[in-house]
N, C-alpha and C positions, 0 to 999 in steps of 0.2 A: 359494339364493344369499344372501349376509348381502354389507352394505355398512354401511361403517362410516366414520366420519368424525369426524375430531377436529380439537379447538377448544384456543382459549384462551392459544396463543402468545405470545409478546413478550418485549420488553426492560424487562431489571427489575436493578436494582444486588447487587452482591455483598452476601449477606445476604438478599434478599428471595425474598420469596414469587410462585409462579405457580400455576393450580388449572387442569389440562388436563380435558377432556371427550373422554370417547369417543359418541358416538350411533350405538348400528348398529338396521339394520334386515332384516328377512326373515331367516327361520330361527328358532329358539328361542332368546334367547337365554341364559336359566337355562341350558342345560345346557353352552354355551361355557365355555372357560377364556377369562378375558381379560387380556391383555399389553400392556407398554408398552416399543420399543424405542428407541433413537435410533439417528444417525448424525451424522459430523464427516467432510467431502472426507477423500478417500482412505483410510476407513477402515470397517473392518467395521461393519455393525450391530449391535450391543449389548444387552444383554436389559438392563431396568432392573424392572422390577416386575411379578409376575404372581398372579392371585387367581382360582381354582379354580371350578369349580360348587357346591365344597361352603362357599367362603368361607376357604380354606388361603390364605395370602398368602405372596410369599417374595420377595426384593429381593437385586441387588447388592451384594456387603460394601459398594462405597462411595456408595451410597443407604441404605443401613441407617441408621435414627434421623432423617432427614433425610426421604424421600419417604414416603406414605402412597398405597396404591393399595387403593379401594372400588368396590362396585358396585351399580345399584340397579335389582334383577328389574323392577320394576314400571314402569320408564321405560325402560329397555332401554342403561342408561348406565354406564359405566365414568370412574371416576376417577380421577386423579393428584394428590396434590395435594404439592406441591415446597415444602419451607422452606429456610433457611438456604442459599441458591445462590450456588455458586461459577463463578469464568468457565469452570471443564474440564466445568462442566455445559452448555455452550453445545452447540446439537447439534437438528438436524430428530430430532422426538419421532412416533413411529408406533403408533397405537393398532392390535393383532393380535385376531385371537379364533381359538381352535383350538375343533376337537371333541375330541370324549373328554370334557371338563370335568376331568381331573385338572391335575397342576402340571408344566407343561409351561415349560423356560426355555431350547433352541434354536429360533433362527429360523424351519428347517427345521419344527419343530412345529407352526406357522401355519400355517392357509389363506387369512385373510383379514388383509386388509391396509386400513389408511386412505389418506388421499394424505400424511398429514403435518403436522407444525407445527411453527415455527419460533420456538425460546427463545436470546435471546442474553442473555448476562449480564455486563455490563459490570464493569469495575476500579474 
């Protein structure tokens, strides 16, 4: 069973930067793929960024150039890291990890889930 928890939330002005954290634990996590979703009330969850067991990365057209998602075997940690934030980026952020390790970008592909963080980005 892998549990995962992510970090790093907040309120930060249009234009700025936020660097989310994933931490899981139990299970391997090398051979995870690991994701990052959001959500905004009443609406679907969202795939934003996702980065392979072999290190294949692949983002949202509209996180393209904008979000960076890394990850580091040896700590067991997934990253996000968000520049240039606009307010439609406002949205509870969910750090996922699937098995298989390839690039996986529906929801459904996940088995594990974090509880969530909370990015608003003000006007």
């Amino acid at each position: 069973q892998v549990q995962l928890v992510d970090t790093g939330g907040g309120l930060v002005q249009t234009g700025g930067s936020l660097r989310l954290s994933c931490a899981a634990s139990g299970g391997i996590f090398s051979t995870y793929t690991m994701g990052w979703f959001r959500q905004t009330p009443g609406k679907e969850r969202e795939f934003v960024a996702a980065i392979s067991m072999y290190d294949y990365t692949h983002y949202a057209d509209s996180m393209k150039g904008r979000f960076s998602i890394s990850r580091d075997n040896a700590k067991n940690t997934a990253t996000l890291q968000m520049n240039s934030l606009k307010p439609e980026d406002t949205a509870v952020y969910y750090c996922a990890a699937a098995r298989g390790g390839l690039m996986y970008t529906e929801r459904g592909e996940y088995n594990y889930w974090g509880q969530g963080t909370q990015v608003t980005v003000s006007s």
